[in-house]
C-alpha positions as CSV (number, residue, x, y, z in Angstrom):
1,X,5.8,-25.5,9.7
2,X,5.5,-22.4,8.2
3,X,2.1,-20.5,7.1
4,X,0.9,-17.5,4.8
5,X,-1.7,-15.4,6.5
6,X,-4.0,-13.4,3.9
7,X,-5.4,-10.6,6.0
8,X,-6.5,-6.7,5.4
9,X,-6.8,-3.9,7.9
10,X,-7.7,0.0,8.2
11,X,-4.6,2.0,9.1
12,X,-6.3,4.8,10.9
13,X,-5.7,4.0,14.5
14,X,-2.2,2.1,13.9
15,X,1.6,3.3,13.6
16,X,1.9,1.6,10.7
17,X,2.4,-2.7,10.1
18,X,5.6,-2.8,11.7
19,X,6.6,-3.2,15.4
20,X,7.1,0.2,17.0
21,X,8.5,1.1,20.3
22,X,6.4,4.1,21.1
23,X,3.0,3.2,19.4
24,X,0.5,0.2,18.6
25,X,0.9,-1.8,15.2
26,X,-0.6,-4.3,13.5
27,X,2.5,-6.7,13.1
28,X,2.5,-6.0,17.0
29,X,-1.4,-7.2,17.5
30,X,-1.3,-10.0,15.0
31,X,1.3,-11.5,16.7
32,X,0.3,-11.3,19.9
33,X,-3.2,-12.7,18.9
34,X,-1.2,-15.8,17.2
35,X,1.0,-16.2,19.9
36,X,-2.5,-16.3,22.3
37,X,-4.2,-18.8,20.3
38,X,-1.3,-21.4,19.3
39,X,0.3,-20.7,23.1
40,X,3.5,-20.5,21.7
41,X,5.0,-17.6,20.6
42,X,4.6,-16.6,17.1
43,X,6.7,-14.1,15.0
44,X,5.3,-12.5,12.0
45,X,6.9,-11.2,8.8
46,X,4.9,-9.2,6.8
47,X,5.4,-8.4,2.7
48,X,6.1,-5.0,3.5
49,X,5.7,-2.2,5.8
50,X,3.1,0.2,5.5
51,X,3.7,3.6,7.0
52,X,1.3,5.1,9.7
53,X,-2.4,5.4,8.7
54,X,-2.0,3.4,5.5
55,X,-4.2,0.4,5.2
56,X,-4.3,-2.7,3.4
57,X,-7.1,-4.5,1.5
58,X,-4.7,-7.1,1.4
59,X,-1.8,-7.8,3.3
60,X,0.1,-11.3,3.5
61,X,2.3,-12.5,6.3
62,X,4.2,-15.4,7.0
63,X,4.5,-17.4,10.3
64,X,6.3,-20.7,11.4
65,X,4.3,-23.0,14.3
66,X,5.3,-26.7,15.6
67,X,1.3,-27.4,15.4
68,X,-0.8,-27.8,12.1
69,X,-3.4,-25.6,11.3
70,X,-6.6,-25.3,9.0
71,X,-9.6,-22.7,8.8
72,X,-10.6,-22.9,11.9
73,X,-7.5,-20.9,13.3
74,X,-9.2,-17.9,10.5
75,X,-12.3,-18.1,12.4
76,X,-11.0,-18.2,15.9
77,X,-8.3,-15.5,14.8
78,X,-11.1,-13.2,13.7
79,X,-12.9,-13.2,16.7
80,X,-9.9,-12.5,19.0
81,X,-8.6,-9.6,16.7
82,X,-9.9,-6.3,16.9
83,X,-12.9,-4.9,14.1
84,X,-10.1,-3.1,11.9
85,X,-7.9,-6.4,11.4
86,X,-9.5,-9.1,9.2
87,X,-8.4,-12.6,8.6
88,X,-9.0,-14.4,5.3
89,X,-7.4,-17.1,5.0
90,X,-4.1,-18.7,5.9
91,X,-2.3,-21.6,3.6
92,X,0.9,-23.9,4.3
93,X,3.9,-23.0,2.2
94,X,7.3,-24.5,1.9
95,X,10.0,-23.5,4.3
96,X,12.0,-21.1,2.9
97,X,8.7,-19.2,1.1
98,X,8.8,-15.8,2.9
99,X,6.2,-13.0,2.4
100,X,8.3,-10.3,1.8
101,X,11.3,-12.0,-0.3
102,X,9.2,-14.3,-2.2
103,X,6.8,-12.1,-3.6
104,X,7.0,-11.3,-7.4
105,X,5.0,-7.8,-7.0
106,X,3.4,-6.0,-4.9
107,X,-0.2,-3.0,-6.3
108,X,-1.2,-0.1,-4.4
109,X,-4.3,2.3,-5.0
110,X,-4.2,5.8,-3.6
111,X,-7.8,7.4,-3.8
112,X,-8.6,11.5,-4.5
113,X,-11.8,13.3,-4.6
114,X,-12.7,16.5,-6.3
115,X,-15.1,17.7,-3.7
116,X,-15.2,16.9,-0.1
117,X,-17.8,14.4,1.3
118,X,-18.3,12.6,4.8
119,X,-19.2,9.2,3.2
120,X,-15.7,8.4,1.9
121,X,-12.6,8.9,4.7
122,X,-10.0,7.2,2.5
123,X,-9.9,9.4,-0.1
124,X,-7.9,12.5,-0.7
125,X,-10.1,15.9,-1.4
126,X,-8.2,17.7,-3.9
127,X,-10.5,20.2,-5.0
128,X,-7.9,22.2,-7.5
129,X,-8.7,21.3,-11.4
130,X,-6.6,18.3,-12.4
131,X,-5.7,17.2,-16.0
132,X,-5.8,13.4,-15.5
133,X,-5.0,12.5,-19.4
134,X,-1.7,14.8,-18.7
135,X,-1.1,12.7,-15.0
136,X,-1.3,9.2,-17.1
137,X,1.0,10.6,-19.3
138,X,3.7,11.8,-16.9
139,X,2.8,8.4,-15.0
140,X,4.0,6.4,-18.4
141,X,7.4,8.0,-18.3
142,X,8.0,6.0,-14.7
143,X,8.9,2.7,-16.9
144,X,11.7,4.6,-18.2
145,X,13.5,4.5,-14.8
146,X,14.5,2.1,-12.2
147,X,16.0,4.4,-9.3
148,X,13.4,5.9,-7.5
149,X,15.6,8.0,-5.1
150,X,13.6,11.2,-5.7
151,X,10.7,9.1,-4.2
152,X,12.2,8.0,-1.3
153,X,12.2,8.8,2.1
154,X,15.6,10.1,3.2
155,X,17.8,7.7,5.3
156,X,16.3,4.3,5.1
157,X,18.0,1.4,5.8
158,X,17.4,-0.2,1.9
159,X,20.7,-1.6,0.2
160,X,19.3,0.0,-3.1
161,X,16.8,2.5,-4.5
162,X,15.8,0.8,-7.6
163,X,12.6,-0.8,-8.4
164,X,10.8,-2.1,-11.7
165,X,7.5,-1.2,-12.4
166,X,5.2,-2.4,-14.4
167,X,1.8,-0.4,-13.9
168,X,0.9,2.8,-13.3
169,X,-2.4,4.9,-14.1
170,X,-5.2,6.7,-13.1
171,X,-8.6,5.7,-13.6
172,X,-11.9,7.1,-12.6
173,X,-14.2,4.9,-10.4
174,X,-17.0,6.4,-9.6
175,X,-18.6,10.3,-10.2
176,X,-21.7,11.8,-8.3
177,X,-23.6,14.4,-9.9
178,X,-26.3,16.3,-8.1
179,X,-29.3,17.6,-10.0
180,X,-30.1,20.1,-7.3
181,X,-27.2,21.3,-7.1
182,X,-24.1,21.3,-9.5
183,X,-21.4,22.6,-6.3
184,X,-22.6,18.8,-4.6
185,X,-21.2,17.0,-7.5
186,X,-17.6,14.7,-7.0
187,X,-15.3,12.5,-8.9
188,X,-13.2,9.7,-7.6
189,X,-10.2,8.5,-9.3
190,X,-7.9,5.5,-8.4
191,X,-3.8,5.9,-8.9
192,X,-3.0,2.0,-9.2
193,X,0.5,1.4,-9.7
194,X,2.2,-2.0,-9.8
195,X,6.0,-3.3,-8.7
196,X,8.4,-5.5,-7.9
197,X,9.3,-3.6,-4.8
198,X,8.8,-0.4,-3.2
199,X,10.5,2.4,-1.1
200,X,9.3,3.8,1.8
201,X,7.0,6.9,1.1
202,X,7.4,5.9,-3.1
203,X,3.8,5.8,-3.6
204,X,2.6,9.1,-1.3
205,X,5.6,10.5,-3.2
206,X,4.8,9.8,-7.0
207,X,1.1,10.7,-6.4
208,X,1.9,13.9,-4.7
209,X,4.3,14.6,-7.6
210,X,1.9,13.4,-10.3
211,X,-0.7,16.1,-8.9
212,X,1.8,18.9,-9.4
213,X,1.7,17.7,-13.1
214,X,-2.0,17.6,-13.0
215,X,-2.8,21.1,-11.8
216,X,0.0,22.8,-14.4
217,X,3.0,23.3,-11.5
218,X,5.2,20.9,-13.5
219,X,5.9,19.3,-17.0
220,X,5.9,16.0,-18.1
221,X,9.7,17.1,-18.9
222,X,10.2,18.2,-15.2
223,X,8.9,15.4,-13.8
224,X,11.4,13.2,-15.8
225,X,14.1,15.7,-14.7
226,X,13.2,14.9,-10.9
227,X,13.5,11.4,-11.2
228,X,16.6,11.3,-12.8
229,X,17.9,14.3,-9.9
230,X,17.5,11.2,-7.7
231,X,16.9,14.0,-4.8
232,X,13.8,13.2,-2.7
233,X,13.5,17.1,-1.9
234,X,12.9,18.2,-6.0
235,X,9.7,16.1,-5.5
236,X,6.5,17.0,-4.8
237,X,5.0,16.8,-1.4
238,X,4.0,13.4,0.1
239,X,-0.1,13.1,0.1
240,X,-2.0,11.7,3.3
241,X,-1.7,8.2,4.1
242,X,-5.3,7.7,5.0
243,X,-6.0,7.3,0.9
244,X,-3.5,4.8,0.4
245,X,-4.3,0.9,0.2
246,X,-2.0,-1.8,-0.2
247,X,-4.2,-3.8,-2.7
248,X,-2.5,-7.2,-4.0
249,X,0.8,-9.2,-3.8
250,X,1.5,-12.4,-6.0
251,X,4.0,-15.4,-5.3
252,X,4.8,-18.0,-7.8
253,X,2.7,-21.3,-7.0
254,X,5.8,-23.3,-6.5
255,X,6.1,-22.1,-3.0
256,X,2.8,-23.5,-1.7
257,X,2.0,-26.5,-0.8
258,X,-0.6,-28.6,-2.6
């Protein structure tokens, strides 16, 4: 029988989801946790594969088992795994569901602040002035396109480089003023961007691209001319992974079971 488990985790201390030979990752822990508990080893698939230090507020993974499950395999998972892996629920789906095929789109959110501050370790400090209205706008033109080469990290194993995407802006969440003192004052803004698929680095790409628009380096124009180069080196620089968040993935409802 084969399960989706609905989990999220923090990045910081892991080599990213997938199986590594030279460093811990959560694919690696979950399924060794799985195998513990079911005794019988378990293989997991997750949607995607989050690069070193990125972490997920939700993450979903599928599993096959010869034994039935229900919440209580949550709970007892949740106790076995370590603090920075969380559990939330896991569901039956049909056989040939998978979380990484199946899925219809995938939403990250990569976090920057405009002042540095202890009490928020996945953000970004980018303390340069950034024209946000002119970032949305250069952000808009990424529905024009559907190969994302520039975005890419170089020799990947993909079959092709092009994606469809549907959302992509920049919001702000939350700003702290001090009275006191005007210096302590800092914005946080959210980069949420929607697709059917990703590359590998895309999203650490486009932001650090989108920030060259922001602070004046590029134009709207040159960051159209840079996608359409399909040449990951005319990009911008990748930001940390720290600030990234892998935030929702949707599956049509045919694929679980009532």
């Amino acid at each position: 029988m084969r399960y989706f488990i609905y989990l999220s985790y923090d990045g910081t201390r892991y080599h990213g989801w997938q199986i590594q030979p030279n460093g811990i990752s959560v694919q690696e822990v979950l399924g060794k946790a799985l195998s513990t508990l079911l005794r019988e080893p378990i293989e997991v698939t997750g949607a995607g594969r989050t690069d070193a230090g990125v972490n997920a507020s939700l993450m979903v993974a599928h599993f096959d088992t010869t034994q039935e499950t229900d919440e209580q395999l949550a709970y007892r998972l949740n106790k076995f795994l370590p603090q920075d892996i969380a559990i939330h629920k896991i569901v039956p789906v049909k056989d040939d569901a998978h979380a990484r095929f199946s899925a219809i789109s995938r939403t990250y959110i990569y976090n920057i602040v405009t002042a540095k501050t202890p009490f928020d370790p996945y953000a970004y400090r980018f303390p340069q002035p950034l024209d946000f209205d002119l970032m949305n706008e250069a952000a808009k033109t990424l529905f024009d396109y559907t190969d994302f080469t520039s975005f890419s990290k170089l020799h990947t194993d993909v079959k092709t480089n092009n994606c469809r995407i549907m959302h992509a802006q920049w919001t702000q969440v939350n700003s702290q003023r001090s009275t006191l003192n005007p210096q302590l004052s800092t914005s946080k803004w959210q980069f949420t961007i929607t697709a059917d698929r990703f590359l590998r680095n895309m999203v650490r790409a486009i932001v650090g691209t989108l920030l060259d628009v922001g602070r004046g380096v590029l134009t709207i124009q040159q960051f159209r001319e840079i996608i359409e180069r399909k040449d990951r080196c005319s990009a911008g620089t990748s930001v940390p992974g720290n600030a990234l968040f892998l935030a929702d993935i949707t599956y049509p409802e045919e694929i679980f079971k009532s």
